[in-house]
C-alpha positions as CSV (number, residue, x, y, z in Angstrom):
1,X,4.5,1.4,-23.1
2,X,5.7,-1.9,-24.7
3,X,8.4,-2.0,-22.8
4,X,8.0,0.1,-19.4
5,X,11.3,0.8,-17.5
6,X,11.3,1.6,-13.7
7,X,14.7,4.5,-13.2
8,X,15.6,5.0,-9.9
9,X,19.1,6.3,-10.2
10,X,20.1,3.6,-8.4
11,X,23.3,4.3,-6.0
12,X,26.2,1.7,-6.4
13,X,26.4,1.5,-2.8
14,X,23.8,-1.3,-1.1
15,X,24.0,-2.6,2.5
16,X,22.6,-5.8,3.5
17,X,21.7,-5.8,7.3
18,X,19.8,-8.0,9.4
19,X,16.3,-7.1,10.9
20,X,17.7,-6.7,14.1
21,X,20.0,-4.1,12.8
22,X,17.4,-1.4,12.1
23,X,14.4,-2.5,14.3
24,X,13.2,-3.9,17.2
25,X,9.6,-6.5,17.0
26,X,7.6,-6.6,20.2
27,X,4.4,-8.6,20.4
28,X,2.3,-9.5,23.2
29,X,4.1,-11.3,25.9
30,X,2.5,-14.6,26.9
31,X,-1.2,-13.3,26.1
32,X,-0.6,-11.2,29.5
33,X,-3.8,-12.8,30.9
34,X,-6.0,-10.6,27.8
35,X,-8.7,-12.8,27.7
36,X,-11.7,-12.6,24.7
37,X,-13.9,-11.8,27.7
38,X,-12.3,-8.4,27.5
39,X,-13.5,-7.5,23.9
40,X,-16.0,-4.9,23.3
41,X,-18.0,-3.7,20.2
42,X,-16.9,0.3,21.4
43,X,-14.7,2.0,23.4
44,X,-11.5,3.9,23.4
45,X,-8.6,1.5,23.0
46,X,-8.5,-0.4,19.5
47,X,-7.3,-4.2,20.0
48,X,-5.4,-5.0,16.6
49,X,-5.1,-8.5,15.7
50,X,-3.9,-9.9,12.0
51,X,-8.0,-10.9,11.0
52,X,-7.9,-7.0,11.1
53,X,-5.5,-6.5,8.4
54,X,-7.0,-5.9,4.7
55,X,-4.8,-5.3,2.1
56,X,-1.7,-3.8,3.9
57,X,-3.6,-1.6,5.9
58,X,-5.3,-2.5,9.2
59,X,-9.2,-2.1,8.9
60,X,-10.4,-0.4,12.1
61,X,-13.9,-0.8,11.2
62,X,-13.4,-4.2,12.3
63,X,-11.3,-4.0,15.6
64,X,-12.9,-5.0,18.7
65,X,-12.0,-2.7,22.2
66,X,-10.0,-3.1,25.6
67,X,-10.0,-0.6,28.9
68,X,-7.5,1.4,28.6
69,X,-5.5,-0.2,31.5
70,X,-5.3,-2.7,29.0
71,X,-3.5,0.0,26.6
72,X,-1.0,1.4,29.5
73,X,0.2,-2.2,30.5
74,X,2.7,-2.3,28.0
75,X,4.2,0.8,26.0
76,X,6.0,-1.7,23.1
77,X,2.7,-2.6,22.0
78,X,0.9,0.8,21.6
79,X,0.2,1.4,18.2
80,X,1.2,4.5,16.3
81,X,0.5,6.2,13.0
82,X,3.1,4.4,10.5
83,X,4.0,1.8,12.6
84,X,4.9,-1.5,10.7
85,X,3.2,-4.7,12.0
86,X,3.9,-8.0,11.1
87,X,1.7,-11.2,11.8
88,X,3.6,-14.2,13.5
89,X,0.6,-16.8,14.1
90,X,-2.3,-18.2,11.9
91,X,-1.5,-16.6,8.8
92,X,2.1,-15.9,9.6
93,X,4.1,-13.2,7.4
94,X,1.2,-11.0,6.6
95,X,2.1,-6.9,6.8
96,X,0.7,-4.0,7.3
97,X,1.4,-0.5,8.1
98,X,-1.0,1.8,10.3
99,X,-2.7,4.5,8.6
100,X,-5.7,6.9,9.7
101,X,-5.3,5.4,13.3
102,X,-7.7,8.0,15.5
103,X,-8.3,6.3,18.5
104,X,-5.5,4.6,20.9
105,X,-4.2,0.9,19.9
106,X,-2.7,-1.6,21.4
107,X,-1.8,-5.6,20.3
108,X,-3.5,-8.9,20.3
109,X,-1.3,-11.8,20.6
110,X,-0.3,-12.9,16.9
111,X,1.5,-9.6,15.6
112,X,4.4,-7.8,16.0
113,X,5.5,-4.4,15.7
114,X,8.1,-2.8,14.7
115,X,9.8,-0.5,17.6
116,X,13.1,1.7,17.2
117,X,13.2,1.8,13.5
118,X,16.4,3.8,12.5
119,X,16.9,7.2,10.9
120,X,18.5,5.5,8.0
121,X,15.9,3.5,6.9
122,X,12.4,4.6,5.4
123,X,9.3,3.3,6.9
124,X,7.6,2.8,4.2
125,X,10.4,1.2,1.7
126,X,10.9,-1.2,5.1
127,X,7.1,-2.2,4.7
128,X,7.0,-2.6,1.1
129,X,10.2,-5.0,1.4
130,X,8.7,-6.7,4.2
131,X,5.8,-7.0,2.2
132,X,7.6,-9.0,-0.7
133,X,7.9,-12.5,-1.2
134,X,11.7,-12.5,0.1
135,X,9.8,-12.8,3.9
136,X,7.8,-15.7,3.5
137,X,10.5,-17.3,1.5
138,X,13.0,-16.7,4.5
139,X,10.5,-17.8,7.0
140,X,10.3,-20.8,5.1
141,X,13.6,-21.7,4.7
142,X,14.0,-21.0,8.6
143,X,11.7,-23.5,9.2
144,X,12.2,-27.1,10.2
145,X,9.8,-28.4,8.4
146,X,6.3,-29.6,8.5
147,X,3.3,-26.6,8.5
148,X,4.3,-23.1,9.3
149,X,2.1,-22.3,12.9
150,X,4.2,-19.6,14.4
151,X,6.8,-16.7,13.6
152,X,9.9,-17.4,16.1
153,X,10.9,-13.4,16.5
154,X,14.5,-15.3,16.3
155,X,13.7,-16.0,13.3
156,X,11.9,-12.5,11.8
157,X,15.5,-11.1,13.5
158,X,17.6,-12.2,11.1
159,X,15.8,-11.4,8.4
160,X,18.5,-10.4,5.9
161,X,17.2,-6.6,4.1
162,X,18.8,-4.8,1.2
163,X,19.1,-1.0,2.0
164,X,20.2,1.5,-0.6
165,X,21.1,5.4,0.4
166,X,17.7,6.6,2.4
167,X,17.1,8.7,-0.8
168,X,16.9,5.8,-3.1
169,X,14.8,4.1,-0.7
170,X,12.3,7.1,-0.5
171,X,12.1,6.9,-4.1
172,X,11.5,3.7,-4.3
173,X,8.2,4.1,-1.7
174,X,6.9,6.6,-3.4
175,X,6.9,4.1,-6.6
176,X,4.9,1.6,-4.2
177,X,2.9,3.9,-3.0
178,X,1.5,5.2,-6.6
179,X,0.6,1.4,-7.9
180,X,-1.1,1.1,-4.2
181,X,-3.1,4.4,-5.0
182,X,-3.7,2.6,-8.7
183,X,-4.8,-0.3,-7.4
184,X,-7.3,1.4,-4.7
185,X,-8.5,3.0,-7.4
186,X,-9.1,-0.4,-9.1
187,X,-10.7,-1.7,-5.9
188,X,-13.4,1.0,-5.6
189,X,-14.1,-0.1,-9.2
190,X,-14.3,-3.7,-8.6
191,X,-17.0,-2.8,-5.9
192,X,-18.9,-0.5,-7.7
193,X,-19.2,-3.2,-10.2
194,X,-19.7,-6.0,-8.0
195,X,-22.7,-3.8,-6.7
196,X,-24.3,-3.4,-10.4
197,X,-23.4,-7.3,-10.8
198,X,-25.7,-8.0,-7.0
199,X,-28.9,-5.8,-9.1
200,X,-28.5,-7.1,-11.8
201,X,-28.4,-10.6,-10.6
202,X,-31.4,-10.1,-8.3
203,X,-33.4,-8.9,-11.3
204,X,-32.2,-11.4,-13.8
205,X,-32.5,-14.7,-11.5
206,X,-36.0,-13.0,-10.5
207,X,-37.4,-13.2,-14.3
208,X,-37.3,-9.2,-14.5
209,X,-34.7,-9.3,-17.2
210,X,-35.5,-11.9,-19.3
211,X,-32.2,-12.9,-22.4
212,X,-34.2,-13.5,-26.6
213,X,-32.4,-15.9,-29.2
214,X,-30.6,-14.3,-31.9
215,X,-33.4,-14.4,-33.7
216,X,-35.1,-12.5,-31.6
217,X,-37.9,-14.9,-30.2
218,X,-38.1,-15.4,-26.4
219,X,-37.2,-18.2,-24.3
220,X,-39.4,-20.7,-23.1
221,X,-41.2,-19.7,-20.0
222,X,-38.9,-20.5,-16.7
223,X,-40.1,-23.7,-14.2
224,X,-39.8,-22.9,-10.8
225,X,-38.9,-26.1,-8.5
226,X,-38.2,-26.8,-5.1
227,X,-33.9,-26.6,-4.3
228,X,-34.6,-30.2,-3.0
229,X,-35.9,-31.4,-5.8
230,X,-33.1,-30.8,-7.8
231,X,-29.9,-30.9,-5.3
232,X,-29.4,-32.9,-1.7
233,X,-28.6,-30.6,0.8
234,X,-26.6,-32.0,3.5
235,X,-25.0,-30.6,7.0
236,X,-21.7,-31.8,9.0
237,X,-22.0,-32.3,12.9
238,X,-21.3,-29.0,14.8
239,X,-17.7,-27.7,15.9
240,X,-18.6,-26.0,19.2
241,X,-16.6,-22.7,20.2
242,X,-14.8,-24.4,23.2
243,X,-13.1,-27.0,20.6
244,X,-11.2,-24.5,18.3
245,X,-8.1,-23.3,18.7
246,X,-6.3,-19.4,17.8
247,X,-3.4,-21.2,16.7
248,X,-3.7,-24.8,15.0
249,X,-3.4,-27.9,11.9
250,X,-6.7,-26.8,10.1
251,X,-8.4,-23.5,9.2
252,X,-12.4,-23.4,11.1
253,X,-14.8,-20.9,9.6
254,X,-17.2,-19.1,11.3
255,X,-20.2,-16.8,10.0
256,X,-18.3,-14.2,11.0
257,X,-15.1,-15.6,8.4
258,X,-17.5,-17.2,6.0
259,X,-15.7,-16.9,2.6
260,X,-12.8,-14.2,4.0
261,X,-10.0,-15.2,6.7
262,X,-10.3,-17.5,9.4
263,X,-10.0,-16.6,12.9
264,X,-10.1,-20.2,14.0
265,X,-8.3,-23.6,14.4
266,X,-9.2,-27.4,15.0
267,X,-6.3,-30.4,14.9
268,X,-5.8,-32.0,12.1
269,X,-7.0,-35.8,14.2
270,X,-10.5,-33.2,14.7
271,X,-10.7,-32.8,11.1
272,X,-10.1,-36.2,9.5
273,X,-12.8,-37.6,12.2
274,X,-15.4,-35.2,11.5
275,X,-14.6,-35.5,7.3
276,X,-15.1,-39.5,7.4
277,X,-18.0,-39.4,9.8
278,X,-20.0,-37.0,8.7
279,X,-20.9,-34.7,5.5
280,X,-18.2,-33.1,4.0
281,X,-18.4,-30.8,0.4
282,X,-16.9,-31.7,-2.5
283,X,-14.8,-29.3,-4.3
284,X,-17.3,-26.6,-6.2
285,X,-19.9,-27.5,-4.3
286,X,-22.3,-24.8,-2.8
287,X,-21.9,-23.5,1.2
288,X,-24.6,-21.5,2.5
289,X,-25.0,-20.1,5.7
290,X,-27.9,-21.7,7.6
291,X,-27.4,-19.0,11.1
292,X,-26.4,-16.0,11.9
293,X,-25.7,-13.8,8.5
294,X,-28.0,-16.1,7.2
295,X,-28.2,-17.3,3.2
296,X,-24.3,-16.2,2.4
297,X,-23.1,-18.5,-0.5
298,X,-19.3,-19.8,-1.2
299,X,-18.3,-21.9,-3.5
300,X,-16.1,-24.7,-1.7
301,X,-12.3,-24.9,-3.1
302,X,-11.7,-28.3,-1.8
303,X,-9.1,-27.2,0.3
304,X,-9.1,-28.6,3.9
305,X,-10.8,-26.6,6.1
Protein backbone atom coordinates (compact mmCIF):
# COMPACT_ATOMS: atom_id res chain seq x y z
CA UNK A 1 0.00 0.00 0.00
CA UNK A 2 1.08 3.64 -0.81
CA UNK A 3 -0.45 4.77 1.87
CA UNK A 4 -1.01 1.94 4.77
CA UNK A 5 -3.52 2.90 7.54
CA UNK A 6 -3.39 1.15 10.96
CA UNK A 7 -7.66 1.07 12.23
CA UNK A 8 -8.07 0.25 15.66
CA UNK A 9 -11.51 1.53 16.37
CA UNK A 10 -10.09 3.58 18.63
CA UNK A 11 -12.47 4.35 21.91
CA UNK A 12 -12.83 8.05 22.77
CA UNK A 13 -12.19 7.27 26.22
CA UNK A 14 -8.24 7.19 27.27
CA UNK A 15 -6.84 7.16 30.88
CA UNK A 16 -3.51 8.34 31.67
CA UNK A 17 -2.22 6.66 34.94
CA UNK A 18 1.00 6.41 36.56
CA UNK A 19 3.13 3.15 36.64
CA UNK A 20 2.40 2.78 40.07
CA UNK A 21 -1.18 2.65 39.33
CA UNK A 22 -1.27 -0.64 37.49
CA UNK A 23 1.97 -2.38 38.74
CA UNK A 24 4.32 -2.94 41.21
CA UNK A 25 8.56 -3.23 40.16
CA UNK A 26 10.64 -5.38 42.43
CA UNK A 27 14.31 -5.93 41.88
CA UNK A 28 16.91 -7.44 43.89
CA UNK A 29 17.30 -5.83 47.22
CA UNK A 30 20.86 -4.68 47.94
CA UNK A 31 22.49 -7.74 45.81
CA UNK A 32 21.26 -9.88 48.96
CA UNK A 33 24.87 -11.08 49.41
CA UNK A 34 24.45 -13.10 45.50
CA UNK A 35 27.74 -13.12 44.79
CA UNK A 36 29.25 -14.26 40.97
CA UNK A 37 30.84 -17.02 42.96
CA UNK A 38 27.36 -18.51 43.00
CA UNK A 39 26.98 -18.83 39.03
CA UNK A 40 26.95 -22.03 37.38
CA UNK A 41 27.05 -23.23 33.74
CA UNK A 42 23.69 -25.87 34.80
CA UNK A 43 21.38 -26.30 37.12
CA UNK A 44 17.71 -25.68 37.99
CA UNK A 45 17.24 -22.07 38.87
CA UNK A 46 17.82 -19.56 35.82
CA UNK A 47 19.67 -16.21 37.12
CA UNK A 48 18.28 -13.43 34.65
CA UNK A 49 20.27 -10.46 34.31
CA UNK A 50 19.69 -7.52 31.33
CA UNK A 51 23.13 -9.01 29.21
CA UNK A 52 20.48 -11.83 28.91
CA UNK A 53 17.96 -9.92 27.06
CA UNK A 54 17.96 -10.18 23.00
CA UNK A 55 15.49 -8.49 21.22
CA UNK A 56 12.58 -8.20 23.77
CA UNK A 57 12.85 -11.59 24.79
CA UNK A 58 15.19 -12.95 27.51
CA UNK A 59 17.65 -15.53 25.85
CA UNK A 60 17.97 -18.51 28.27
CA UNK A 61 20.56 -20.07 26.34
CA UNK A 62 22.70 -17.66 27.83
CA UNK A 63 21.67 -17.49 31.67
CA UNK A 64 23.97 -18.63 34.15
CA UNK A 65 22.41 -20.87 37.44
CA UNK A 66 21.79 -20.39 41.37
CA UNK A 67 20.63 -23.18 44.20
CA UNK A 68 17.46 -23.03 44.49
CA UNK A 69 17.62 -21.45 48.05
CA UNK A 70 18.73 -18.77 46.00
CA UNK A 71 15.20 -18.89 44.12
CA UNK A 72 12.93 -19.24 47.45
CA UNK A 73 14.76 -16.22 49.18
CA UNK A 74 12.58 -13.87 47.68
CA UNK A 75 9.12 -14.58 45.98
CA UNK A 76 8.97 -10.81 44.15
CA UNK A 77 11.79 -11.83 42.14
CA UNK A 78 10.62 -15.30 40.78
CA UNK A 79 10.16 -15.12 37.30
CA UNK A 80 7.00 -16.21 35.52
CA UNK A 81 5.84 -16.86 32.00
CA UNK A 82 4.72 -13.20 30.73
CA UNK A 83 6.27 -11.36 33.21
CA UNK A 84 7.51 -7.89 32.11
CA UNK A 85 11.10 -6.97 33.14
CA UNK A 86 12.70 -3.85 32.92
CA UNK A 87 16.53 -3.14 33.14
CA UNK A 88 17.48 -0.25 35.68
CA UNK A 89 21.56 -0.43 35.58
CA UNK A 90 24.15 -0.51 32.75
CA UNK A 91 21.99 -0.25 29.93
CA UNK A 92 19.06 1.26 31.71
CA UNK A 93 15.40 1.15 30.08
CA UNK A 94 15.91 -1.99 28.14
CA UNK A 95 12.48 -4.49 28.17
CA UNK A 96 11.60 -7.66 27.85
CA UNK A 97 8.83 -9.98 28.41
CA UNK A 98 9.45 -13.78 29.46
CA UNK A 99 8.55 -16.24 26.94
CA UNK A 100 9.23 -20.20 26.72
CA UNK A 101 10.54 -19.99 30.39
CA UNK A 102 10.88 -24.04 31.43
CA UNK A 103 12.99 -24.02 34.27
CA UNK A 104 12.59 -21.79 37.54
CA UNK A 105 13.96 -18.06 37.47
CA UNK A 106 14.82 -15.74 39.64
CA UNK A 107 16.73 -11.91 39.39
CA UNK A 108 20.18 -10.51 39.12
CA UNK A 109 20.64 -7.21 40.49
CA UNK A 110 20.01 -4.63 37.44
CA UNK A 111 16.28 -5.57 36.47
CA UNK A 112 13.05 -5.15 37.60
CA UNK A 113 9.89 -6.83 37.30
CA UNK A 114 6.73 -6.10 37.03
CA UNK A 115 4.52 -7.61 40.08
CA UNK A 116 0.58 -7.11 40.55
CA UNK A 117 -0.24 -5.98 37.07
CA UNK A 118 -4.01 -5.17 37.02
CA UNK A 119 -6.94 -6.84 35.34
CA UNK A 120 -7.43 -3.77 33.31
CA UNK A 121 -4.39 -3.57 31.59
CA UNK A 122 -2.94 -6.11 28.88
CA UNK A 123 0.43 -7.52 29.51
CA UNK A 124 1.51 -7.36 26.45
CA UNK A 125 0.18 -3.78 25.17
CA UNK A 126 1.99 -2.67 28.80
CA UNK A 127 5.33 -4.18 27.33
CA UNK A 128 5.11 -2.88 23.95
CA UNK A 129 4.49 0.74 25.56
CA UNK A 130 7.15 0.25 27.84
CA UNK A 131 9.12 -0.73 25.02
CA UNK A 132 8.69 2.75 23.15
CA UNK A 133 10.70 5.57 23.16
CA UNK A 134 8.24 7.60 25.61
CA UNK A 135 10.44 5.43 28.56
CA UNK A 136 13.79 6.46 27.87
CA UNK A 137 12.60 9.91 27.14
CA UNK A 138 10.90 10.04 30.68
CA UNK A 139 13.88 8.60 32.25
CA UNK A 140 15.71 11.21 30.79
CA UNK A 141 13.94 14.02 31.53
CA UNK A 142 13.79 12.58 35.32
CA UNK A 143 17.25 12.79 35.39
CA UNK A 144 19.52 15.40 36.90
CA UNK A 145 21.79 15.44 34.58
CA UNK A 146 25.13 14.07 33.59
CA UNK A 147 25.21 10.07 32.26
CA UNK A 148 22.31 7.90 32.96
CA UNK A 149 23.98 4.90 35.57
CA UNK A 150 20.86 3.73 37.37
CA UNK A 151 16.96 3.51 37.10
CA UNK A 152 15.61 5.19 40.56
CA UNK A 153 12.27 2.74 40.84
CA UNK A 154 10.92 6.42 42.09
CA UNK A 155 11.49 7.33 39.05
CA UNK A 156 10.15 4.08 36.68
CA UNK A 157 6.86 4.87 39.26
CA UNK A 158 5.67 7.61 37.90
CA UNK A 159 5.99 6.81 34.63
CA UNK A 160 2.93 8.43 33.10
CA UNK A 161 0.96 5.40 30.56
CA UNK A 162 -1.88 6.03 28.12
CA UNK A 163 -4.51 3.15 28.63
CA UNK A 164 -7.39 2.79 26.17
CA UNK A 165 -10.55 0.22 27.01
CA UNK A 166 -8.59 -3.32 27.67
CA UNK A 167 -10.13 -4.29 24.19
CA UNK A 168 -8.42 -1.63 22.33
CA UNK A 169 -5.38 -2.39 24.05
CA UNK A 170 -5.56 -6.23 23.08
CA UNK A 171 -5.86 -5.10 19.69
CA UNK A 172 -3.31 -3.06 19.64
CA UNK A 173 -0.82 -6.15 21.01
CA UNK A 174 -1.85 -8.25 18.67
CA UNK A 175 -0.74 -5.49 15.91
CA UNK A 176 2.85 -5.57 17.77
CA UNK A 177 2.86 -8.86 18.00
CA UNK A 178 2.43 -9.66 14.05
CA UNK A 179 5.40 -7.06 12.96
CA UNK A 180 7.47 -8.96 15.86
CA UNK A 181 6.54 -12.32 14.07
CA UNK A 182 7.51 -10.32 10.66
CA UNK A 183 10.50 -9.25 11.78
CA UNK A 184 11.65 -12.80 13.32
CA UNK A 185 10.95 -13.89 10.21
CA UNK A 186 13.35 -11.32 8.79
CA UNK A 187 15.91 -12.30 11.41
CA UNK A 188 16.15 -16.03 10.53
CA UNK A 189 16.71 -14.50 7.01
CA UNK A 190 19.44 -12.27 7.91
CA UNK A 191 21.20 -15.40 9.48
CA UNK A 192 20.71 -17.71 6.87
CA UNK A 193 22.29 -15.11 4.80
CA UNK A 194 24.97 -14.08 6.99
CA UNK A 195 25.85 -17.95 6.98
CA UNK A 196 26.02 -18.06 2.87
CA UNK A 197 27.97 -14.60 3.29
CA UNK A 198 30.74 -16.62 6.11
CA UNK A 199 31.19 -19.57 2.85
CA UNK A 200 31.35 -17.55 0.63
CA UNK A 201 33.82 -15.28 2.17
CA UNK A 202 36.04 -18.22 3.29
CA UNK A 203 36.11 -19.43 -0.34
CA UNK A 204 36.52 -16.10 -2.01
CA UNK A 205 39.42 -14.61 0.42
CA UNK A 206 40.91 -18.32 0.01
CA UNK A 207 41.36 -17.84 -3.95
CA UNK A 208 38.61 -20.67 -4.56
CA UNK A 209 36.31 -18.15 -6.25
CA UNK A 210 38.28 -16.04 -8.21
CA UNK A 211 36.10 -12.43 -9.94
CA UNK A 212 37.21 -11.94 -14.45
CA UNK A 213 37.06 -8.32 -16.01
CA UNK A 214 34.25 -7.50 -18.12
CA UNK A 215 35.98 -8.61 -20.68
CA UNK A 216 36.32 -11.68 -19.49
CA UNK A 217 40.16 -12.15 -18.91
CA UNK A 218 41.32 -13.00 -15.36
CA UNK A 219 42.90 -11.03 -12.71
CA UNK A 220 46.38 -10.91 -12.08
CA UNK A 221 47.48 -13.75 -9.84
CA UNK A 222 47.05 -12.72 -5.96
CA UNK A 223 50.43 -11.89 -3.63
CA UNK A 224 50.28 -13.34 -0.40
CA UNK A 225 52.19 -11.17 2.38
CA UNK A 226 52.72 -11.18 5.89
CA UNK A 227 49.61 -8.97 8.05
CA UNK A 228 52.85 -7.15 9.42
CA UNK A 229 54.08 -6.23 6.54
CA UNK A 230 51.36 -4.31 5.44
CA UNK A 231 49.53 -3.04 8.91
CA UNK A 232 51.17 -2.41 12.62
CA UNK A 233 49.48 -4.35 15.02
CA UNK A 234 49.41 -2.89 18.30
CA UNK A 235 47.96 -3.92 21.97
CA UNK A 236 46.75 -1.73 25.11
CA UNK A 237 48.00 -2.65 28.68
CA UNK A 238 45.61 -5.22 30.30
CA UNK A 239 42.34 -4.28 32.46
CA UNK A 240 42.34 -7.07 35.00
CA UNK A 241 38.89 -8.55 36.27
CA UNK A 242 39.25 -7.11 39.81
CA UNK A 243 39.36 -3.34 38.25
CA UNK A 244 35.87 -3.36 36.51
CA UNK A 245 32.90 -2.40 37.70
CA UNK A 246 28.85 -3.83 37.06
CA UNK A 247 27.76 -0.48 37.18
CA UNK A 248 30.16 2.48 35.91
CA UNK A 249 31.48 5.84 33.45
CA UNK A 250 32.78 3.56 30.48
CA UNK A 251 31.62 0.39 28.76
CA UNK A 252 34.79 -2.68 29.18
CA UNK A 253 34.53 -5.56 26.73
CA UNK A 254 35.36 -8.82 27.34
CA UNK A 255 35.66 -11.99 24.86
CA UNK A 256 32.72 -12.98 26.12
CA UNK A 257 30.91 -9.23 24.97
CA UNK A 258 33.38 -8.80 22.04
CA UNK A 259 31.22 -6.89 19.39
CA UNK A 260 27.63 -7.46 21.44
CA UNK A 261 26.76 -5.83 25.01
CA UNK A 262 28.97 -5.12 27.66
CA UNK A 263 28.77 -6.72 30.89
CA UNK A 264 31.46 -4.51 32.28
CA UNK A 265 32.48 -1.04 33.65
CA UNK A 266 35.80 0.99 34.34
CA UNK A 267 35.79 4.97 35.51
CA UNK A 268 35.98 7.32 33.24
CA UNK A 269 39.84 8.69 35.21
CA UNK A 270 40.67 4.57 34.27
CA UNK A 271 39.86 5.21 30.77
CA UNK A 272 41.49 8.52 29.89
CA UNK A 273 44.86 7.10 31.65
CA UNK A 274 44.97 3.92 29.89
CA UNK A 275 43.85 5.92 26.24
CA UNK A 276 46.90 8.45 26.67
CA UNK A 277 49.39 5.86 27.85
CA UNK A 278 48.98 3.29 25.92
CA UNK A 279 47.54 2.04 22.40
CA UNK A 280 44.25 2.91 21.74
CA UNK A 281 42.26 2.19 18.01
CA UNK A 282 41.26 4.72 15.87
CA UNK A 283 37.87 4.78 14.65
CA UNK A 284 37.48 1.89 11.77
CA UNK A 285 40.32 0.32 12.77
CA UNK A 286 40.41 -3.57 13.05
CA UNK A 287 39.89 -5.49 16.83
CA UNK A 288 40.73 -9.00 16.92
CA UNK A 289 40.61 -11.21 19.62
CA UNK A 290 44.11 -12.48 20.60
CA UNK A 291 42.48 -15.16 23.80
CA UNK A 292 39.91 -16.98 24.54
CA UNK A 293 37.35 -17.10 21.34
CA UNK A 294 40.37 -16.45 19.62
CA UNK A 295 40.62 -14.51 15.93
CA UNK A 296 36.88 -12.64 16.35
CA UNK A 297 37.11 -9.29 14.28
CA UNK A 298 35.12 -5.81 14.97
CA UNK A 299 35.51 -3.00 13.39
CA UNK A 300 36.07 -0.12 16.13
CA UNK A 301 33.30 2.70 16.10
CA UNK A 302 35.39 5.18 17.83
CA UNK A 303 33.15 5.36 20.59
CA UNK A 304 34.70 5.30 24.09
CA UNK A 305 34.91 2.10 25.43
Amino acid sequence: MTKPKLCFNLSVAQEVVKLSHIASPNARIGWQNLRRSEFKDDGDVYIITGTDFDNGRVNFKGCKFVDLDRYEMDQKIQIHENDILVTKDGTIGKVAIVKGLNKKATLNAGVFVLNDIVASVDREYLYHYLCSPLLLKFIKSASTGGTILHLNQSVLLNFPIVLPELKEQQKIAAFFRTVDEKIAIAREKITCLQKINGRLVRDVMDGKIRFSMRDGKGFPDWKREKLGESFSVKMCKRIFKEETLDVGDVPFYKIGTFGSEPDSYITQEQFELYKTKYSYPSAGDTLISCSGTVGRCVVFDGSPS
